[in-house]
MIGUKOL-582441 format. One record per atom (N, C-alpha, C): residue number from 1; residue in one letter; atom name; x, y negated, z. Coordinates in Angstrom, 3 decimals, decimal comma, padded with zeros to 6 digits. Each point is the difference from the previous one (the first is absolute). Layout:
<sites>
NUM | A | CA | X | Y | Z
...
</sites>
This chain:
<sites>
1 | X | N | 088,960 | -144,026 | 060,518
1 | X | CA | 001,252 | -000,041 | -000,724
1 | X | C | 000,656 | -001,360 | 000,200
2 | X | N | 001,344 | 000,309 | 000,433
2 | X | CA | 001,247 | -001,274 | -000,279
2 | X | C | -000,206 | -001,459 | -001,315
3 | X | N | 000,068 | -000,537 | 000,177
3 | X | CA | 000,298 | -001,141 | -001,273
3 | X | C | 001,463 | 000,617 | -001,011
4 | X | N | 000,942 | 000,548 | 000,834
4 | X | CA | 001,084 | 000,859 | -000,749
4 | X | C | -000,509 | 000,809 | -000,435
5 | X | N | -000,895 | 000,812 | 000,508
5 | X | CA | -000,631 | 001,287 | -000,482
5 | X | C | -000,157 | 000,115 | -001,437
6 | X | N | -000,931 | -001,408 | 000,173
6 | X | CA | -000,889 | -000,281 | -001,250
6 | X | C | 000,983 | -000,310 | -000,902
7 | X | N | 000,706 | -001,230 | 000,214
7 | X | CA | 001,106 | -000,132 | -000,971
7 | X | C | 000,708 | 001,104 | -000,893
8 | X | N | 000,473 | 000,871 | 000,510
8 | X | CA | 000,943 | 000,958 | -000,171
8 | X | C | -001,356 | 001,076 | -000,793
9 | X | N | -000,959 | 000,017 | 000,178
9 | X | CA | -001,176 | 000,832 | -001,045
9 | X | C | -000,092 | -000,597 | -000,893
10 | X | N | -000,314 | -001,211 | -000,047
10 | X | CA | 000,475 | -001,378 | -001,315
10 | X | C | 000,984 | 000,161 | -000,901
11 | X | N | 001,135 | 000,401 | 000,549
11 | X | CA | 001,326 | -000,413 | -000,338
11 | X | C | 000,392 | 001,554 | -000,913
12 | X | N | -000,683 | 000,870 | 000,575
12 | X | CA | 000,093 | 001,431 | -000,503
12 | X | C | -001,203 | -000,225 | -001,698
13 | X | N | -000,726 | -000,227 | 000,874
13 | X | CA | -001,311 | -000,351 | -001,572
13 | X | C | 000,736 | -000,868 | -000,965
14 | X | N | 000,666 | -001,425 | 000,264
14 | X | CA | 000,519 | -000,504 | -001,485
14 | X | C | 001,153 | 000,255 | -000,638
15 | X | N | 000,520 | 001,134 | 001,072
15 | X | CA | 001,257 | 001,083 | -000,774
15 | X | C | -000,336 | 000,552 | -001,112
16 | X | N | -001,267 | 000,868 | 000,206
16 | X | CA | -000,594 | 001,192 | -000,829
16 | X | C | -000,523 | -000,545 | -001,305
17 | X | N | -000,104 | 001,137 | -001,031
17 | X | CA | -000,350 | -000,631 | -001,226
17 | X | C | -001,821 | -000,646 | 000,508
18 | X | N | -000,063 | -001,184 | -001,343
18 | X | CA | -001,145 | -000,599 | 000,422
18 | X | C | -001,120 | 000,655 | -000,349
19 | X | N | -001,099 | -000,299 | 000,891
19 | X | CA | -001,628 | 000,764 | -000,158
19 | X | C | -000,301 | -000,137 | -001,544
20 | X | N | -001,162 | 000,611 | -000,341
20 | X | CA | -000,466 | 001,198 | 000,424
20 | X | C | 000,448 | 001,097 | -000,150
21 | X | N | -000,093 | 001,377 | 000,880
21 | X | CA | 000,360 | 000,802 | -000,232
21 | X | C | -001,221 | 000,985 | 000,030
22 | X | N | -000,395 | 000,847 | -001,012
22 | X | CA | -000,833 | 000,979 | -000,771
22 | X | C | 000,402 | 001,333 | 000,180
23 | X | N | -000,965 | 001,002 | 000,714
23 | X | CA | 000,884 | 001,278 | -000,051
23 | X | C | -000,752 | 000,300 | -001,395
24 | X | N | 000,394 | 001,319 | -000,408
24 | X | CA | -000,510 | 000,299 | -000,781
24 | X | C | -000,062 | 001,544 | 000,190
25 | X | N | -000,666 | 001,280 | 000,260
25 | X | CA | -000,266 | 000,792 | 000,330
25 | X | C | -000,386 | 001,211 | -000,884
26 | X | N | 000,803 | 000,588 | -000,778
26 | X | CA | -000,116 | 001,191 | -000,710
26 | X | C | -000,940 | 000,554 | 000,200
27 | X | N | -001,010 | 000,701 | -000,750
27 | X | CA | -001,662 | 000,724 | 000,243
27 | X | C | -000,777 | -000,833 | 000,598
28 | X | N | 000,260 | -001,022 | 000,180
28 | X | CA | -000,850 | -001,304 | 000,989
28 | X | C | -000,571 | -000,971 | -000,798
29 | X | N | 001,555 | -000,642 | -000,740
29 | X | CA | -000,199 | -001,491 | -000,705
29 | X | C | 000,249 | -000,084 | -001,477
30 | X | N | 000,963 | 001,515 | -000,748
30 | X | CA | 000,074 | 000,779 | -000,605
30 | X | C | 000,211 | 001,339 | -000,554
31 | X | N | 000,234 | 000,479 | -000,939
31 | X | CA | 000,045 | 001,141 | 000,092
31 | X | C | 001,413 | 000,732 | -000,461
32 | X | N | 001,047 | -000,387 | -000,623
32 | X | CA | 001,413 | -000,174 | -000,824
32 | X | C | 000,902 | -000,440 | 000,851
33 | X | N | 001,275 | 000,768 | 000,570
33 | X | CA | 001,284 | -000,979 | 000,743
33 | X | C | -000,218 | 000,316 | 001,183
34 | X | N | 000,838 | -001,000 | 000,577
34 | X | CA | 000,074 | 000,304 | 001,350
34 | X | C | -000,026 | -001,254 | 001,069
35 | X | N | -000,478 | 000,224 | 001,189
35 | X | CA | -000,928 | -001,141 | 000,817
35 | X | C | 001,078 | -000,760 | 000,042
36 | X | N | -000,381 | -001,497 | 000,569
36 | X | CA | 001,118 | -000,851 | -000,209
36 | X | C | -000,659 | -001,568 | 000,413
37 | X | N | 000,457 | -000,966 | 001,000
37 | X | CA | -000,540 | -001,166 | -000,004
37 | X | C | 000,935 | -000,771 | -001,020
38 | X | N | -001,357 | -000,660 | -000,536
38 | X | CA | 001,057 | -001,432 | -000,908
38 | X | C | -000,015 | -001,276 | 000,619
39 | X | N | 001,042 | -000,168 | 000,054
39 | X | CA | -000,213 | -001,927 | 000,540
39 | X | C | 000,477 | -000,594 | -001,302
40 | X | N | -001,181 | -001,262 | 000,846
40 | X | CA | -000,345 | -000,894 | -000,782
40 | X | C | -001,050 | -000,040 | -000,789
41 | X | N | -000,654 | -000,790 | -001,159
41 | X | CA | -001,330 | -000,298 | -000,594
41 | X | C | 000,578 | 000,834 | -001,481
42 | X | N | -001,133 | 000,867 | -000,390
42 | X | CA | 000,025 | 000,604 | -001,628
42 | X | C | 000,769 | -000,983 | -000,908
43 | X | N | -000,186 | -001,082 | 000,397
43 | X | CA | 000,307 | -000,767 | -001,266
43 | X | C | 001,713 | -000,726 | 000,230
44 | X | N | 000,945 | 000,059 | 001,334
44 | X | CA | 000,490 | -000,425 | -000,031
44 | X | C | 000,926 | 001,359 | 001,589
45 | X | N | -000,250 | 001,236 | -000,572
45 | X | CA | 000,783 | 001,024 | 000,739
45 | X | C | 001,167 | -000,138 | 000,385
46 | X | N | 000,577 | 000,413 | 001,161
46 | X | CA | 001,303 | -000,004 | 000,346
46 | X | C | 000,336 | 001,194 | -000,099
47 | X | N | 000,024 | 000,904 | 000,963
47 | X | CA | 000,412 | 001,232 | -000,210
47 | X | C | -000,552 | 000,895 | 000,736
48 | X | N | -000,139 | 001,452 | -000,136
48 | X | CA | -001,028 | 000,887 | 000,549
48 | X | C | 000,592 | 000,811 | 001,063
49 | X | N | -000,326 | 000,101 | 000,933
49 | X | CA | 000,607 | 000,625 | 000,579
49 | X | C | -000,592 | 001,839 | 000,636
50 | X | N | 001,017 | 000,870 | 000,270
50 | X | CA | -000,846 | 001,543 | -000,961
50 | X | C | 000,293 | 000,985 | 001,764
51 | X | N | -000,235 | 001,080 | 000,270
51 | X | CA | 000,449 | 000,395 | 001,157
51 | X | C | 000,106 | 001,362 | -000,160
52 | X | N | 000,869 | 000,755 | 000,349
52 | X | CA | 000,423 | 001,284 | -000,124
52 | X | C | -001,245 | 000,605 | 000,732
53 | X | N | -000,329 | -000,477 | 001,055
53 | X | CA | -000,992 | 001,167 | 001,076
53 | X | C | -000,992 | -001,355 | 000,517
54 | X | N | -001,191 | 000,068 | -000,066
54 | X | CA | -000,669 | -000,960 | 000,732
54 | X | C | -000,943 | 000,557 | 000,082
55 | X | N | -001,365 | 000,112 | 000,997
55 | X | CA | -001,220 | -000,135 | -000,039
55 | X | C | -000,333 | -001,271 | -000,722
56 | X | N | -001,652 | -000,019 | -000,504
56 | X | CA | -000,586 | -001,045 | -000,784
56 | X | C | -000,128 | -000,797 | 001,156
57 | X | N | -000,384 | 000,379 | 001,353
57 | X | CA | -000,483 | -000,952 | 000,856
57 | X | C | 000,964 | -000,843 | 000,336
58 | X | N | 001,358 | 000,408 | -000,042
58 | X | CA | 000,834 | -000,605 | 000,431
58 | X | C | 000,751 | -001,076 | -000,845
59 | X | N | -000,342 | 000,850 | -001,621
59 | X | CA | 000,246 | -001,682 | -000,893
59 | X | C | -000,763 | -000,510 | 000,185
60 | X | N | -001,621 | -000,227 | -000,239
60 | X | CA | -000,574 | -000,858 | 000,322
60 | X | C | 000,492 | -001,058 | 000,912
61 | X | N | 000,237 | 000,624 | 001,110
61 | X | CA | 000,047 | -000,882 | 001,430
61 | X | C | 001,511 | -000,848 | -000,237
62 | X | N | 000,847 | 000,384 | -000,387
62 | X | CA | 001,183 | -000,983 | -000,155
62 | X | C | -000,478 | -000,792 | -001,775
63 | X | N | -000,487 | -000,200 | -000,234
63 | X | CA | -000,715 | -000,565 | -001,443
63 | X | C | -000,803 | -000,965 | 001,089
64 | X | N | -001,082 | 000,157 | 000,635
64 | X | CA | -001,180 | -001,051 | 000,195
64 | X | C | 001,422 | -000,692 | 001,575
65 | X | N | 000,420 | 000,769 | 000,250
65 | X | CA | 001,396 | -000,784 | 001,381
65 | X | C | 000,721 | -001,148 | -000,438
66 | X | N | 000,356 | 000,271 | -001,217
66 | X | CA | 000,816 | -001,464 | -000,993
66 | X | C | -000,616 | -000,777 | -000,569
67 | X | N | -001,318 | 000,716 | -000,361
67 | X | CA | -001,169 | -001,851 | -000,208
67 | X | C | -000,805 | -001,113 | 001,538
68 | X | N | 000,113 | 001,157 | 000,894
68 | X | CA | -000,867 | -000,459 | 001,146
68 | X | C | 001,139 | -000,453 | 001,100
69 | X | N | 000,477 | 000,572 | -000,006
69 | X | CA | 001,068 | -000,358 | 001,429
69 | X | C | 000,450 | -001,580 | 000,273
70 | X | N | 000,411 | -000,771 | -001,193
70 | X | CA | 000,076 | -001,626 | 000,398
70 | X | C | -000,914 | -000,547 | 000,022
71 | X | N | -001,384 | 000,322 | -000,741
71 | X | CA | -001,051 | -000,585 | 000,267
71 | X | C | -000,230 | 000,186 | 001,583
72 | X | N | 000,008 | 001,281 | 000,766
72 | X | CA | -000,791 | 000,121 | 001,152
72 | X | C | 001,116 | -000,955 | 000,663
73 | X | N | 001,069 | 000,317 | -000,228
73 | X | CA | 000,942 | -000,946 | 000,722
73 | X | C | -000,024 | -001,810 | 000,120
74 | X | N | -000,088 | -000,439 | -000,687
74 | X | CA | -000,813 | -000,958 | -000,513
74 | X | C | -001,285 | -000,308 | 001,321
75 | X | N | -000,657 | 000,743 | -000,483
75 | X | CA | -001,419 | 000,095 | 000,854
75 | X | C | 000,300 | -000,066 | 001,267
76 | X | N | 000,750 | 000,750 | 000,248
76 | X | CA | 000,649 | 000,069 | 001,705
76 | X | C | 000,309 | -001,281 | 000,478
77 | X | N | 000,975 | -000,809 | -000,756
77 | X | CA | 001,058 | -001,380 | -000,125
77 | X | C | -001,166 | -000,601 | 000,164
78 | X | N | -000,991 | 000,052 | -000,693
78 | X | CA | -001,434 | -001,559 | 000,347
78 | X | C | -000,603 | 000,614 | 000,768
79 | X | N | -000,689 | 000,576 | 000,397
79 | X | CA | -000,931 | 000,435 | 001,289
79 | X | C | 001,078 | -000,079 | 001,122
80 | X | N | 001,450 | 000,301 | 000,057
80 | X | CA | 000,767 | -000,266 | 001,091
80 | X | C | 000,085 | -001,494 | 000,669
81 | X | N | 000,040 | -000,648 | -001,345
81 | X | CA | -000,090 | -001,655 | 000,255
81 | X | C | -001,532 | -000,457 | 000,061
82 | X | N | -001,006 | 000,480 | -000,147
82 | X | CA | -001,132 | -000,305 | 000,260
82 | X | C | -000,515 | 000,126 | 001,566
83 | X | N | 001,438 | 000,314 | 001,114
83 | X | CA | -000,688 | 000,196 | 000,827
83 | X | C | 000,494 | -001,572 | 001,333
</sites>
């Protein structure tokens, strides 16, 4: 990947609301309502966000995508310069 590349994955990540983001999975994580990731920490929530049609696998995966993605990016940026 580009140094723009990376940037511009950066630049997309400190757009988005801030980590963490939690799915939460109807018959999974409870049992009442309807599935839904929350961002942000229990104690200091932003807002939840809910989806007309989703597989679980697929919230999951955009939930653990917005906590991990600048980290790996990150990771990329020093092992790139480590060489």
């Amino acid at each position: 990947m580009t140094d723009l590349e990376l940037k511009n994955i950066i630049k997309i990540c400190n757009k988005a609301t801030p980590s963490p983001w939690t799915s939460y999975i109807e018959g999974r994580d409870f049992n009442s309502g309807s599935s839904f990731i929350m961002t942000g920490e229990k104690g200091s929530r932003d807002y939840d966000i809910e989806f007309i049609s989703i597989k679980p696998e697929d919230q999951d995966f955009i939930a653990m995508a917005r906590n991990v993605i600048s980290l790996l990016v990150d990771e990329i940026i020093k092992l790139k310069g480590d060489q």
